[in-house]
N, C-alpha and C positions, 0 to 999 in steps of 0.2 A: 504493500500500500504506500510506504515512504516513496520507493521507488519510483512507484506510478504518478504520484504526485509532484515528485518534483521534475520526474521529466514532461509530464503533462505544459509544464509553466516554461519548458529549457530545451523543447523537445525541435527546434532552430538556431539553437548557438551556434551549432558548428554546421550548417546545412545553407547553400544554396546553389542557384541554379545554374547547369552549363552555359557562355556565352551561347547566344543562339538558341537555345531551348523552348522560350516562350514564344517566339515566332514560327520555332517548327509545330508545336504546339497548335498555335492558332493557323497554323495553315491545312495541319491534317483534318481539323473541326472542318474549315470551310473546304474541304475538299469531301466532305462526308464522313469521313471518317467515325468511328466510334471506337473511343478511346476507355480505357480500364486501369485500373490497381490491383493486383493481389499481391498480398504484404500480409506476412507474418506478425507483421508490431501490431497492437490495437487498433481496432479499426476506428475508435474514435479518435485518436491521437495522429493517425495517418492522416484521418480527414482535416484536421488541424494543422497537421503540415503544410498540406495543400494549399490552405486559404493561407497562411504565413507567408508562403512564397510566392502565393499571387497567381495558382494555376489551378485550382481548384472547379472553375467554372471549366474549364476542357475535357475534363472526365463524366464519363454518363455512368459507371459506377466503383466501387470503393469496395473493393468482399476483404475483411480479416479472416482470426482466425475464429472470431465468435459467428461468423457468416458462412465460411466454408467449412468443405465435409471435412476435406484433410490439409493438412499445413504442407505451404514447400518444402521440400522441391516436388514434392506429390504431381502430377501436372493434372490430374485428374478437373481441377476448378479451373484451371485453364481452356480447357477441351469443353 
């Protein structure tokens, strides 16, 4: 619970994005694309990543591990 707590509040200190990322990003949306996450970290703290870093709206979904059947590298939630 410490844990989760305090990386909840930290879980961006040391994270951000490749030069060029957010344009590829916004280019695969307007190409149609439909974009995902499957991450092992919580899925609410993931989602929280997301909006941190400003990229959050390009994903149409977010599956952790409280979402998916099996954790990676399982590819199963991939397929």
């Amino acid at each position: 619970d410490e844990f989760r707590t305090f990386y909840a509040e930290h879980c961006t200190d040391f994270s951000h994005l490749y030069d060029g990322c957010s344009g590829t990003l916004a280019s695969l949306r307007t190409s149609g694309s439909h974009l995902s996450v499957l991450t092992n970290k919580p899925q609410e703290i993931s989602i929280e990543i997301l909006r941190r870093l400003g990229i959050f709206e390009y994903f149409d979904h977010v599956v952790g591990p409280t979402v998916a059947e099996l954790r990676k590298p399982n590819p199963s939630n991939l397929l």
